[in-house]
Chimera marker file (.cmm) of the C-alpha trace (Angstrom):
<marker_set name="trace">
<marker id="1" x="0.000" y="0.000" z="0.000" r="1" g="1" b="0" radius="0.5"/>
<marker id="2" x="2.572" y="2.551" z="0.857" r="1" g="1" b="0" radius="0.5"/>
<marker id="3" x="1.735" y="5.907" z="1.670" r="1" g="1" b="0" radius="0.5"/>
<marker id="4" x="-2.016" y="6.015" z="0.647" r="1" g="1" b="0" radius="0.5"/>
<marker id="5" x="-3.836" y="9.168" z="1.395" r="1" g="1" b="0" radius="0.5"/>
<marker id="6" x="-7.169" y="9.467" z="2.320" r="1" g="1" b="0" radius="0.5"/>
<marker id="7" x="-8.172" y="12.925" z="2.583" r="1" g="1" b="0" radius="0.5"/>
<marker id="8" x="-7.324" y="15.212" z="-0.014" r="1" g="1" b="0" radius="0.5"/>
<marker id="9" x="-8.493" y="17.771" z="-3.013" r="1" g="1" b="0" radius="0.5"/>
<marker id="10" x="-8.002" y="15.752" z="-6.216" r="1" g="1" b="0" radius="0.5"/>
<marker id="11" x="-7.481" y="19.091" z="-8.094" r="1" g="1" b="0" radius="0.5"/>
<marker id="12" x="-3.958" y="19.667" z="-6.368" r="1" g="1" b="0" radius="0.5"/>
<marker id="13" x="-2.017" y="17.053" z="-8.723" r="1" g="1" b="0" radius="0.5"/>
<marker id="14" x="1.103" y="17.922" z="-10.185" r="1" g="1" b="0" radius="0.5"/>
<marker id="15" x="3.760" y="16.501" z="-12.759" r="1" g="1" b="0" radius="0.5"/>
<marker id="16" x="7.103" y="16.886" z="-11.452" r="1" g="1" b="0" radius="0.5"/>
<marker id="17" x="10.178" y="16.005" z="-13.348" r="1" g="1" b="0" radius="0.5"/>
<marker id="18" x="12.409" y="12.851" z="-12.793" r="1" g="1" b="0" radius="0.5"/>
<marker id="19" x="16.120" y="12.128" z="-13.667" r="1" g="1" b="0" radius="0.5"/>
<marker id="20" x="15.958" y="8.979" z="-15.705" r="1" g="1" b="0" radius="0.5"/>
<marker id="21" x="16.634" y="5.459" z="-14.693" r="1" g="1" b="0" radius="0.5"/>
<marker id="22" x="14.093" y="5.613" z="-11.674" r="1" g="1" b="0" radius="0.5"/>
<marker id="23" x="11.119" y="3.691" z="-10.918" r="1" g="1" b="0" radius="0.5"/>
<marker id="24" x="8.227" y="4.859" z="-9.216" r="1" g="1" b="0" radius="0.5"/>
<marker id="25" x="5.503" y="2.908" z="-7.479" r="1" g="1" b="0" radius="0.5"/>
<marker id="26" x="2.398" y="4.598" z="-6.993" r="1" g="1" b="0" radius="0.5"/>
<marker id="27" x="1.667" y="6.318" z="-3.519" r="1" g="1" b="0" radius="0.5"/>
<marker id="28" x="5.592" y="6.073" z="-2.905" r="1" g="1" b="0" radius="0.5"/>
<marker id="29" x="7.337" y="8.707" z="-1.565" r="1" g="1" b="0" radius="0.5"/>
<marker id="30" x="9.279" y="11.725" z="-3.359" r="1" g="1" b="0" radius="0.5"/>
<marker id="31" x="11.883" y="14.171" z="-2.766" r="1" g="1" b="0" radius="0.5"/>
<marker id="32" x="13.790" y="16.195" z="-4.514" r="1" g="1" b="0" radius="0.5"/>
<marker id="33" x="18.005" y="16.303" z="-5.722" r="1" g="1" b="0" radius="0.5"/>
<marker id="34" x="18.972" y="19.261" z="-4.963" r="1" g="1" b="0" radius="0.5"/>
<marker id="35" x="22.103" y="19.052" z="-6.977" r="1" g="1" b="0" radius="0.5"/>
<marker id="36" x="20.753" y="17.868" z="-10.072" r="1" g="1" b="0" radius="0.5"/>
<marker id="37" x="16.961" y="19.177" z="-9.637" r="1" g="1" b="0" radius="0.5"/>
<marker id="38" x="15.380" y="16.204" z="-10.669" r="1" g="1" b="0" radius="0.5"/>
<marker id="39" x="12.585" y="14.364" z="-8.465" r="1" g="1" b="0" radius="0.5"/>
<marker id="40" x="13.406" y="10.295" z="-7.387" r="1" g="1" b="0" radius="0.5"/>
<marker id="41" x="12.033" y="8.083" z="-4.922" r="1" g="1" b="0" radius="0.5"/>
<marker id="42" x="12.615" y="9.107" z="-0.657" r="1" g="1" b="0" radius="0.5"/>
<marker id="43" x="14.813" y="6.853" z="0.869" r="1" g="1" b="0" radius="0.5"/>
<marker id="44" x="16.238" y="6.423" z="4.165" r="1" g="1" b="0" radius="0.5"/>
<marker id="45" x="17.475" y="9.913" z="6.229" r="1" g="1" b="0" radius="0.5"/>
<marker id="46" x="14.975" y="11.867" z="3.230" r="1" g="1" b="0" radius="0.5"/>
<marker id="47" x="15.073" y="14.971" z="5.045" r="1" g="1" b="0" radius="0.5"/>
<marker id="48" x="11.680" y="16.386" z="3.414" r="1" g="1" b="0" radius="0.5"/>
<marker id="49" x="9.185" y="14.488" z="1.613" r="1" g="1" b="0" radius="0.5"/>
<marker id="50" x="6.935" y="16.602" z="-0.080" r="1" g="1" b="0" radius="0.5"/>
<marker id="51" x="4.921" y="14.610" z="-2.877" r="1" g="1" b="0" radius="0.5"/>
<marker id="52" x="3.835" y="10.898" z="-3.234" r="1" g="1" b="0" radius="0.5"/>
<marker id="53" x="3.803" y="9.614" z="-6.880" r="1" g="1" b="0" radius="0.5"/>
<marker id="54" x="0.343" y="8.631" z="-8.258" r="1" g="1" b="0" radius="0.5"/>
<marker id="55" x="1.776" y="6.124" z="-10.802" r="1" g="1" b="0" radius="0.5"/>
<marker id="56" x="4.449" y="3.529" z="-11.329" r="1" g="1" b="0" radius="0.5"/>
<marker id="57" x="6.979" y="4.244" z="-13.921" r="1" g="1" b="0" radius="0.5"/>
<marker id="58" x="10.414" y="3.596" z="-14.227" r="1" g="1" b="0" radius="0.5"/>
<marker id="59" x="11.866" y="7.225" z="-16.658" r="1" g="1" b="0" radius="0.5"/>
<marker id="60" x="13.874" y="6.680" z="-19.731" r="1" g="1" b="0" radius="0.5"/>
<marker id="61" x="15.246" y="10.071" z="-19.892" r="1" g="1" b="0" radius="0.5"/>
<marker id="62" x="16.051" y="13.408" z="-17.401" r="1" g="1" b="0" radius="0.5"/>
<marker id="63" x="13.386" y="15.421" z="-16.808" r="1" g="1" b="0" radius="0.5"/>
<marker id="64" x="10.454" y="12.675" z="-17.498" r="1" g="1" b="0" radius="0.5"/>
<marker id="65" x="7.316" y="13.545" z="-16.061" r="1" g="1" b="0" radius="0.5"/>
<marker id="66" x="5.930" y="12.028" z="-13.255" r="1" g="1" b="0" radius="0.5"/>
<marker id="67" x="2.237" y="12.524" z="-11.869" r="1" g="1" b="0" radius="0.5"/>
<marker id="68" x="2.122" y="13.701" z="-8.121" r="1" g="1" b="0" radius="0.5"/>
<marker id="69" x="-0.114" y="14.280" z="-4.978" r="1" g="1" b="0" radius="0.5"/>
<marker id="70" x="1.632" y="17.080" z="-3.019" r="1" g="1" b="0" radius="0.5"/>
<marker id="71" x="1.642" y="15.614" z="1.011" r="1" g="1" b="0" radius="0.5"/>
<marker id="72" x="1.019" y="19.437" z="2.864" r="1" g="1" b="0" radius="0.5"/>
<marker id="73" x="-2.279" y="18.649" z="4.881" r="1" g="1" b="0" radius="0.5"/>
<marker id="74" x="-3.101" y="15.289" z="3.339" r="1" g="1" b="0" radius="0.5"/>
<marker id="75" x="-3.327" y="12.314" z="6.072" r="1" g="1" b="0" radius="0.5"/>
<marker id="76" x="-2.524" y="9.464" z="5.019" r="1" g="1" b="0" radius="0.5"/>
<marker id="77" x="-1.954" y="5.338" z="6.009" r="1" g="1" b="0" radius="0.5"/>
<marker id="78" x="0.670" y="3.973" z="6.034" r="1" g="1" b="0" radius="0.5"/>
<marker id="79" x="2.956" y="0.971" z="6.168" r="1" g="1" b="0" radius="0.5"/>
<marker id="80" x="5.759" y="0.708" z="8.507" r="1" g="1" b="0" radius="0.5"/>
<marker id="81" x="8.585" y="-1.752" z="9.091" r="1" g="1" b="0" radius="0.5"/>
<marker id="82" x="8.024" y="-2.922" z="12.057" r="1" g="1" b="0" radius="0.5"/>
<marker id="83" x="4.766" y="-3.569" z="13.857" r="1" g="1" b="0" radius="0.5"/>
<marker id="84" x="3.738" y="0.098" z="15.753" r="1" g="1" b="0" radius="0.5"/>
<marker id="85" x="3.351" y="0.060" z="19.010" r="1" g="1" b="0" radius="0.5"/>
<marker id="86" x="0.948" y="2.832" z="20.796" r="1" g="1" b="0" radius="0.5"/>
<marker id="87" x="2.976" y="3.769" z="23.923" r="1" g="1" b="0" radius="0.5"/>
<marker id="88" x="6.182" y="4.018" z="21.708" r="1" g="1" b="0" radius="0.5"/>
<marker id="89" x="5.228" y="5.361" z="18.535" r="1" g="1" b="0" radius="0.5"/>
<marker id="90" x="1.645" y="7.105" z="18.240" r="1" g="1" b="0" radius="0.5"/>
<marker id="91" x="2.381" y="11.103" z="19.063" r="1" g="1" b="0" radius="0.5"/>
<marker id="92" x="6.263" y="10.889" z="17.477" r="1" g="1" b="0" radius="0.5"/>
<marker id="93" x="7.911" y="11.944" z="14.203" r="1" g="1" b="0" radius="0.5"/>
<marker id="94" x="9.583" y="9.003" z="12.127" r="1" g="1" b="0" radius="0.5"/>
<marker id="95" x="11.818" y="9.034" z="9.250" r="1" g="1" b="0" radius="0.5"/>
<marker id="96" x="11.743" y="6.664" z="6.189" r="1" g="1" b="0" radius="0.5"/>
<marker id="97" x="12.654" y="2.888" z="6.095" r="1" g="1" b="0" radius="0.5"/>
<marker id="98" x="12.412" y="3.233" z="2.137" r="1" g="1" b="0" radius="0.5"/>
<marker id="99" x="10.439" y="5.057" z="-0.218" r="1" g="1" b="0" radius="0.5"/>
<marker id="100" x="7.216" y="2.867" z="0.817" r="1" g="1" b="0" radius="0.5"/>
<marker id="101" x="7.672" y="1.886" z="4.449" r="1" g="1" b="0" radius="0.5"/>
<marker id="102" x="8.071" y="4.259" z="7.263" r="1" g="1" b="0" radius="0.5"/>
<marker id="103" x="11.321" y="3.581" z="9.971" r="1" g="1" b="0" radius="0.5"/>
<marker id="104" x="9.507" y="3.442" z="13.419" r="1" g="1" b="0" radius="0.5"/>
<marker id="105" x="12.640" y="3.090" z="14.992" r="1" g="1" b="0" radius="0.5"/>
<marker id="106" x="14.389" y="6.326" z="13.849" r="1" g="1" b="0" radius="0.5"/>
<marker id="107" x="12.952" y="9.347" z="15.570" r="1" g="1" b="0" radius="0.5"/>
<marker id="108" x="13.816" y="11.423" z="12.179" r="1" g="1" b="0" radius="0.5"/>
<marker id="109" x="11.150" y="14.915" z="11.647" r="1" g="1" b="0" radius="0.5"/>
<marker id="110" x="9.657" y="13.423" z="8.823" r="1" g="1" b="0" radius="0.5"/>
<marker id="111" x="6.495" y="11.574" z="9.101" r="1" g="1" b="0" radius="0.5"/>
<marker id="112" x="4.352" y="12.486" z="12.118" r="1" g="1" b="0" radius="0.5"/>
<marker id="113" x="2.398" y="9.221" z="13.775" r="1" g="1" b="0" radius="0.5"/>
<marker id="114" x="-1.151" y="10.320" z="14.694" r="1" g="1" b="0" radius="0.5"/>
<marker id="115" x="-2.476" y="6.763" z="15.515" r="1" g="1" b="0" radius="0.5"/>
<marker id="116" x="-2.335" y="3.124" z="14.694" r="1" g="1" b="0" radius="0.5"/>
<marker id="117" x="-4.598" y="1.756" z="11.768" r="1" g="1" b="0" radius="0.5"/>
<marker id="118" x="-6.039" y="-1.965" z="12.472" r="1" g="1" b="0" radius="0.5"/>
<marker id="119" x="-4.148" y="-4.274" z="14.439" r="1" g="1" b="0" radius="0.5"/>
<marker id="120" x="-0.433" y="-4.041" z="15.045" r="1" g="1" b="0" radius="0.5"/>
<marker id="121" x="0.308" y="-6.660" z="12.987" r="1" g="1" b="0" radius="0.5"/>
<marker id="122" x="-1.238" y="-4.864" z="9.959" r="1" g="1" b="0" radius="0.5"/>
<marker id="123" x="1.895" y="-2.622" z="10.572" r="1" g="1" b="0" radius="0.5"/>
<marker id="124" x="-0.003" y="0.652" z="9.507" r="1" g="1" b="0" radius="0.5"/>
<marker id="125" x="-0.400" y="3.956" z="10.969" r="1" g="1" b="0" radius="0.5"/>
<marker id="126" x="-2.243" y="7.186" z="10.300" r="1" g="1" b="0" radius="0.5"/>
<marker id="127" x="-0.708" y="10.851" z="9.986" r="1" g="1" b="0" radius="0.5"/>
<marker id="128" x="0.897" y="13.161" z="8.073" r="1" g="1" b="0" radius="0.5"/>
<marker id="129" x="4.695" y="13.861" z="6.482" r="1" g="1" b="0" radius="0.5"/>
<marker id="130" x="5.853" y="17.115" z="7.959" r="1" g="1" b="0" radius="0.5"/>
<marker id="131" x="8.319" y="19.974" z="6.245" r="1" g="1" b="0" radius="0.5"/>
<marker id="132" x="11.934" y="19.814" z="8.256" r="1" g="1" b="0" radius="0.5"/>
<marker id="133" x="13.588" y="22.597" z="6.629" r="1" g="1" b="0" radius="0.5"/>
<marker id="134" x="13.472" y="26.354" z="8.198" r="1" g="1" b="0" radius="0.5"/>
<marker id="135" x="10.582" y="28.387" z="6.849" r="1" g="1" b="0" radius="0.5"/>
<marker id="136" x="8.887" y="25.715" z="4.796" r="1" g="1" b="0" radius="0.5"/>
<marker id="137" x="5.415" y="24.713" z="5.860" r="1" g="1" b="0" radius="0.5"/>
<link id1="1" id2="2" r="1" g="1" b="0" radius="0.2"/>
<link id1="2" id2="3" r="1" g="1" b="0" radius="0.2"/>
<link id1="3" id2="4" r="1" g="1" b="0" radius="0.2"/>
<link id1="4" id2="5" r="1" g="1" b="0" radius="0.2"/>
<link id1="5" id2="6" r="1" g="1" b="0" radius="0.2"/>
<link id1="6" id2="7" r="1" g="1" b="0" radius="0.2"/>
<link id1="7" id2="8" r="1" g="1" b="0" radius="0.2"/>
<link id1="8" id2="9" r="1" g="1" b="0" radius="0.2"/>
<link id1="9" id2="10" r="1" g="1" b="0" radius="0.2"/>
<link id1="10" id2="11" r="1" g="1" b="0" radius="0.2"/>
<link id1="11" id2="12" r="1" g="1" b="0" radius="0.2"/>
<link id1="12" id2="13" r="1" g="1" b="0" radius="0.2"/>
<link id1="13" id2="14" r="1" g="1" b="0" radius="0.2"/>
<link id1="14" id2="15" r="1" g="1" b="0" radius="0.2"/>
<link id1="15" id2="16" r="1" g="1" b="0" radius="0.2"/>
<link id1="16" id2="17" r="1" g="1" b="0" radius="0.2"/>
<link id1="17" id2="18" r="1" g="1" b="0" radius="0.2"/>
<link id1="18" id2="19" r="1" g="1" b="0" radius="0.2"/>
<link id1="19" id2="20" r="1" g="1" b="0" radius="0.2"/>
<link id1="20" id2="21" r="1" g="1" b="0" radius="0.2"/>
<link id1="21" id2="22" r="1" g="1" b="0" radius="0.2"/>
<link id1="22" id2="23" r="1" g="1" b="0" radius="0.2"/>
<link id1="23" id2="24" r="1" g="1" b="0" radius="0.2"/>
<link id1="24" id2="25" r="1" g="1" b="0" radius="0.2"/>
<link id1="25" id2="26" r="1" g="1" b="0" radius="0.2"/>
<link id1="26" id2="27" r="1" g="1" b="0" radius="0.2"/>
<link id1="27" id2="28" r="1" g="1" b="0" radius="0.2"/>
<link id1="28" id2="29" r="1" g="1" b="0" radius="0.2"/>
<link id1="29" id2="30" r="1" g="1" b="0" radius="0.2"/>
<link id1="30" id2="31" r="1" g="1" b="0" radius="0.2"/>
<link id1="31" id2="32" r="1" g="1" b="0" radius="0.2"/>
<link id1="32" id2="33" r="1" g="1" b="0" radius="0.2"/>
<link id1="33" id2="34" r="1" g="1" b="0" radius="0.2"/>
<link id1="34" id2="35" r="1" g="1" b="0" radius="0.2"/>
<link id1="35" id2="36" r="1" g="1" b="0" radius="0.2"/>
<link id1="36" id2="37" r="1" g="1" b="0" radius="0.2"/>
<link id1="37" id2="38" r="1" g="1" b="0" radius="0.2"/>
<link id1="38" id2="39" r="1" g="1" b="0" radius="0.2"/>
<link id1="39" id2="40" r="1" g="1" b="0" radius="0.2"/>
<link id1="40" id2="41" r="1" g="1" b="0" radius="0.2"/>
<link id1="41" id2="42" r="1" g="1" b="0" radius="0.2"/>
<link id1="42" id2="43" r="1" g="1" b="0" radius="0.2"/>
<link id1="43" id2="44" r="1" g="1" b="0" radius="0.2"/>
<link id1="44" id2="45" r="1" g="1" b="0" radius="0.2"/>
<link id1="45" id2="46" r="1" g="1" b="0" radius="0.2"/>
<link id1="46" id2="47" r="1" g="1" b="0" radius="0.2"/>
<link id1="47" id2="48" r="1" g="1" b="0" radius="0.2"/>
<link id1="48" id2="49" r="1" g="1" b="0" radius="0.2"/>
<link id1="49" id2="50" r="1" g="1" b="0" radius="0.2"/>
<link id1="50" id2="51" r="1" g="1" b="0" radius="0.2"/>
<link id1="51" id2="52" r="1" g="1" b="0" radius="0.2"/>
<link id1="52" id2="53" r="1" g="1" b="0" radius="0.2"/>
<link id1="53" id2="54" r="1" g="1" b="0" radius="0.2"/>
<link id1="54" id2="55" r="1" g="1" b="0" radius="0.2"/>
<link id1="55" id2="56" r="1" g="1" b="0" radius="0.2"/>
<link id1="56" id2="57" r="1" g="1" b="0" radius="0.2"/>
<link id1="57" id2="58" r="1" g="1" b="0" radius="0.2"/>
<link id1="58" id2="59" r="1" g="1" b="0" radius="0.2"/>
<link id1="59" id2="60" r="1" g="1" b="0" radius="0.2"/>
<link id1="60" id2="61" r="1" g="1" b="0" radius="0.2"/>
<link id1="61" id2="62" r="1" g="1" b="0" radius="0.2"/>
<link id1="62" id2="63" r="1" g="1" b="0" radius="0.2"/>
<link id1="63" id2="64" r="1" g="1" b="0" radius="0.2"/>
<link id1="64" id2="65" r="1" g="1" b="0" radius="0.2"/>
<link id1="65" id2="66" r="1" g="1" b="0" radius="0.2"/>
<link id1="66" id2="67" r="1" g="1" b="0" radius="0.2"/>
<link id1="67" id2="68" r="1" g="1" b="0" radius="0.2"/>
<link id1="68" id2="69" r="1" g="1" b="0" radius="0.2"/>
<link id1="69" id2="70" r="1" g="1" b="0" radius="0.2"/>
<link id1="70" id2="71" r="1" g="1" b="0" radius="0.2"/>
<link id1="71" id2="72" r="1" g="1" b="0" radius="0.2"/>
<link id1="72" id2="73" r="1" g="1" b="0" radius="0.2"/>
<link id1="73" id2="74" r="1" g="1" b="0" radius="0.2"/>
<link id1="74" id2="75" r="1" g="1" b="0" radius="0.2"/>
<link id1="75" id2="76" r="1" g="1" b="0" radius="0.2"/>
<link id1="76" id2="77" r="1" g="1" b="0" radius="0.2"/>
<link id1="77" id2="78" r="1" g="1" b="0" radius="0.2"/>
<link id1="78" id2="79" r="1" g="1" b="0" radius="0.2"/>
<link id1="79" id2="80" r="1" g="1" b="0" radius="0.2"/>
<link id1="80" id2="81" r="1" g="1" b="0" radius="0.2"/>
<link id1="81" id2="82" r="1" g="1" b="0" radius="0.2"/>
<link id1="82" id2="83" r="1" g="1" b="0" radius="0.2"/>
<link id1="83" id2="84" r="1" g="1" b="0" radius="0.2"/>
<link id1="84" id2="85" r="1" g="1" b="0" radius="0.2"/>
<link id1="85" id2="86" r="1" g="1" b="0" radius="0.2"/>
<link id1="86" id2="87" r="1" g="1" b="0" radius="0.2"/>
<link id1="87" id2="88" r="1" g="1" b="0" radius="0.2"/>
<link id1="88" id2="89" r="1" g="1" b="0" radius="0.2"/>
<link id1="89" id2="90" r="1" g="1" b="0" radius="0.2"/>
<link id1="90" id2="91" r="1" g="1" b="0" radius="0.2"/>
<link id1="91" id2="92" r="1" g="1" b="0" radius="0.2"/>
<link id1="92" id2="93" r="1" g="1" b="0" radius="0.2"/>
<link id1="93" id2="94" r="1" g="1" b="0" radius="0.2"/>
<link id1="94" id2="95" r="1" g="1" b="0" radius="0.2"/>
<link id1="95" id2="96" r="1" g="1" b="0" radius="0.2"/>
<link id1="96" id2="97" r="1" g="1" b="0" radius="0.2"/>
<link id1="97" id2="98" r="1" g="1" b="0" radius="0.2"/>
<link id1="98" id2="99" r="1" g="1" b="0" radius="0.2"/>
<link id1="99" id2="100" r="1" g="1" b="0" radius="0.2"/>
<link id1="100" id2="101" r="1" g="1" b="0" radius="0.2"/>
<link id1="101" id2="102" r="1" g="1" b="0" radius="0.2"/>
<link id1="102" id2="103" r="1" g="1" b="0" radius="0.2"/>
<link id1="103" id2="104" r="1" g="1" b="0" radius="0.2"/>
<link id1="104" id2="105" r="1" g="1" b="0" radius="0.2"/>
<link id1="105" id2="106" r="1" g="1" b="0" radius="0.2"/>
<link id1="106" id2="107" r="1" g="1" b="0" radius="0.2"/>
<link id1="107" id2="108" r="1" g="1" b="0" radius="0.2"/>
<link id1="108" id2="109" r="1" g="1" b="0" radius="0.2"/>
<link id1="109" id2="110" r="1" g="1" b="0" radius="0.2"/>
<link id1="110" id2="111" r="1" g="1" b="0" radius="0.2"/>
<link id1="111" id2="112" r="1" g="1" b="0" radius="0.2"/>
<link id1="112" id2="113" r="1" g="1" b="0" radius="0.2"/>
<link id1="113" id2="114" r="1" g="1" b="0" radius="0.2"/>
<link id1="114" id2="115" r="1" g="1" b="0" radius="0.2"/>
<link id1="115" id2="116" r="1" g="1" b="0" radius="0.2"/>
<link id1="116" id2="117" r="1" g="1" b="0" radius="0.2"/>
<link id1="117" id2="118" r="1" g="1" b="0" radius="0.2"/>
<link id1="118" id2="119" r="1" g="1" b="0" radius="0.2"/>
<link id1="119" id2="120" r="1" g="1" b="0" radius="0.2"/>
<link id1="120" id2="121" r="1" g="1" b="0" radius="0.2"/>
<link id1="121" id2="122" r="1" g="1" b="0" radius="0.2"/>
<link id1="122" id2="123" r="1" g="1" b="0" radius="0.2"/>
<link id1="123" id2="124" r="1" g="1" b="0" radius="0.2"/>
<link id1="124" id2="125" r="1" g="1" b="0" radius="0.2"/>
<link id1="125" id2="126" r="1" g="1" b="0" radius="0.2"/>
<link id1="126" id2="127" r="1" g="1" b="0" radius="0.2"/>
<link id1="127" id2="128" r="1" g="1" b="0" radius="0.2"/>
<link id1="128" id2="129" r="1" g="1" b="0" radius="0.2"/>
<link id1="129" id2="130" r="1" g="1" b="0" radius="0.2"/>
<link id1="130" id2="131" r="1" g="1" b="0" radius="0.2"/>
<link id1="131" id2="132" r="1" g="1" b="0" radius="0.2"/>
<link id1="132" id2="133" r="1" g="1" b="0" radius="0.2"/>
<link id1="133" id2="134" r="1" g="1" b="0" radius="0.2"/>
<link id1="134" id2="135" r="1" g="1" b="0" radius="0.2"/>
<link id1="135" id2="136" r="1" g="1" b="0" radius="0.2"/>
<link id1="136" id2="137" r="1" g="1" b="0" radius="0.2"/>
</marker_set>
Protein backbone atom coordinates (compact mmCIF):
# COMPACT_ATOMS: atom_id res chain seq x y z
CA UNK A 1 0.00 0.00 0.00
CA UNK A 2 2.57 2.55 0.86
CA UNK A 3 1.74 5.91 1.67
CA UNK A 4 -2.02 6.01 0.65
CA UNK A 5 -3.84 9.17 1.39
CA UNK A 6 -7.17 9.47 2.32
CA UNK A 7 -8.17 12.93 2.58
CA UNK A 8 -7.32 15.21 -0.01
CA UNK A 9 -8.49 17.77 -3.01
CA UNK A 10 -8.00 15.75 -6.22
CA UNK A 11 -7.48 19.09 -8.09
CA UNK A 12 -3.96 19.67 -6.37
CA UNK A 13 -2.02 17.05 -8.72
CA UNK A 14 1.10 17.92 -10.19
CA UNK A 15 3.76 16.50 -12.76
CA UNK A 16 7.10 16.89 -11.45
CA UNK A 17 10.18 16.00 -13.35
CA UNK A 18 12.41 12.85 -12.79
CA UNK A 19 16.12 12.13 -13.67
CA UNK A 20 15.96 8.98 -15.71
CA UNK A 21 16.63 5.46 -14.69
CA UNK A 22 14.09 5.61 -11.67
CA UNK A 23 11.12 3.69 -10.92
CA UNK A 24 8.23 4.86 -9.22
CA UNK A 25 5.50 2.91 -7.48
CA UNK A 26 2.40 4.60 -6.99
CA UNK A 27 1.67 6.32 -3.52
CA UNK A 28 5.59 6.07 -2.90
CA UNK A 29 7.34 8.71 -1.57
CA UNK A 30 9.28 11.72 -3.36
CA UNK A 31 11.88 14.17 -2.77
CA UNK A 32 13.79 16.19 -4.51
CA UNK A 33 18.00 16.30 -5.72
CA UNK A 34 18.97 19.26 -4.96
CA UNK A 35 22.10 19.05 -6.98
CA UNK A 36 20.75 17.87 -10.07
CA UNK A 37 16.96 19.18 -9.64
CA UNK A 38 15.38 16.20 -10.67
CA UNK A 39 12.59 14.36 -8.46
CA UNK A 40 13.41 10.29 -7.39
CA UNK A 41 12.03 8.08 -4.92
CA UNK A 42 12.61 9.11 -0.66
CA UNK A 43 14.81 6.85 0.87
CA UNK A 44 16.24 6.42 4.17
CA UNK A 45 17.47 9.91 6.23
CA UNK A 46 14.97 11.87 3.23
CA UNK A 47 15.07 14.97 5.05
CA UNK A 48 11.68 16.39 3.41
CA UNK A 49 9.18 14.49 1.61
CA UNK A 50 6.94 16.60 -0.08
CA UNK A 51 4.92 14.61 -2.88
CA UNK A 52 3.84 10.90 -3.23
CA UNK A 53 3.80 9.61 -6.88
CA UNK A 54 0.34 8.63 -8.26
CA UNK A 55 1.78 6.12 -10.80
CA UNK A 56 4.45 3.53 -11.33
CA UNK A 57 6.98 4.24 -13.92
CA UNK A 58 10.41 3.60 -14.23
CA UNK A 59 11.87 7.23 -16.66
CA UNK A 60 13.87 6.68 -19.73
CA UNK A 61 15.25 10.07 -19.89
CA UNK A 62 16.05 13.41 -17.40
CA UNK A 63 13.39 15.42 -16.81
CA UNK A 64 10.45 12.67 -17.50
CA UNK A 65 7.32 13.54 -16.06
CA UNK A 66 5.93 12.03 -13.25
CA UNK A 67 2.24 12.52 -11.87
CA UNK A 68 2.12 13.70 -8.12
CA UNK A 69 -0.11 14.28 -4.98
CA UNK A 70 1.63 17.08 -3.02
CA UNK A 71 1.64 15.61 1.01
CA UNK A 72 1.02 19.44 2.86
CA UNK A 73 -2.28 18.65 4.88
CA UNK A 74 -3.10 15.29 3.34
CA UNK A 75 -3.33 12.31 6.07
CA UNK A 76 -2.52 9.46 5.02
CA UNK A 77 -1.95 5.34 6.01
CA UNK A 78 0.67 3.97 6.03
CA UNK A 79 2.96 0.97 6.17
CA UNK A 80 5.76 0.71 8.51
CA UNK A 81 8.58 -1.75 9.09
CA UNK A 82 8.02 -2.92 12.06
CA UNK A 83 4.77 -3.57 13.86
CA UNK A 84 3.74 0.10 15.75
CA UNK A 85 3.35 0.06 19.01
CA UNK A 86 0.95 2.83 20.80
CA UNK A 87 2.98 3.77 23.92
CA UNK A 88 6.18 4.02 21.71
CA UNK A 89 5.23 5.36 18.54
CA UNK A 90 1.65 7.10 18.24
CA UNK A 91 2.38 11.10 19.06
CA UNK A 92 6.26 10.89 17.48
CA UNK A 93 7.91 11.94 14.20
CA UNK A 94 9.58 9.00 12.13
CA UNK A 95 11.82 9.03 9.25
CA UNK A 96 11.74 6.66 6.19
CA UNK A 97 12.65 2.89 6.09
CA UNK A 98 12.41 3.23 2.14
CA UNK A 99 10.44 5.06 -0.22
CA UNK A 100 7.22 2.87 0.82
CA UNK A 101 7.67 1.89 4.45
CA UNK A 102 8.07 4.26 7.26
CA UNK A 103 11.32 3.58 9.97
CA UNK A 104 9.51 3.44 13.42
CA UNK A 105 12.64 3.09 14.99
CA UNK A 106 14.39 6.33 13.85
CA UNK A 107 12.95 9.35 15.57
CA UNK A 108 13.82 11.42 12.18
CA UNK A 109 11.15 14.92 11.65
CA UNK A 110 9.66 13.42 8.82
CA UNK A 111 6.50 11.57 9.10
CA UNK A 112 4.35 12.49 12.12
CA UNK A 113 2.40 9.22 13.77
CA UNK A 114 -1.15 10.32 14.69
CA UNK A 115 -2.48 6.76 15.52
CA UNK A 116 -2.34 3.12 14.69
CA UNK A 117 -4.60 1.76 11.77
CA UNK A 118 -6.04 -1.96 12.47
CA UNK A 119 -4.15 -4.27 14.44
CA UNK A 120 -0.43 -4.04 15.05
CA UNK A 121 0.31 -6.66 12.99
CA UNK A 122 -1.24 -4.86 9.96
CA UNK A 123 1.89 -2.62 10.57
CA UNK A 124 0.00 0.65 9.51
CA UNK A 125 -0.40 3.96 10.97
CA UNK A 126 -2.24 7.19 10.30
CA UNK A 127 -0.71 10.85 9.99
CA UNK A 128 0.90 13.16 8.07
CA UNK A 129 4.70 13.86 6.48
CA UNK A 130 5.85 17.12 7.96
CA UNK A 131 8.32 19.97 6.24
CA UNK A 132 11.93 19.81 8.26
CA UNK A 133 13.59 22.60 6.63
CA UNK A 134 13.47 26.35 8.20
CA UNK A 135 10.58 28.39 6.85
CA UNK A 136 8.89 25.72 4.80
CA UNK A 137 5.42 24.71 5.86
Amino acid sequence: MAFKPIQYDEGKTVKLSFKSGETTTKHCAVVIDTTTGYYYTGAINAEDVRYIALEAVTTTSDGQLVLCLPVKGVRMICDTHDDPVRSDDVGTFVDLYNSTTLDLTSNQDVFYVEDIYGVTTDKKVVGYFCPVRAGQD
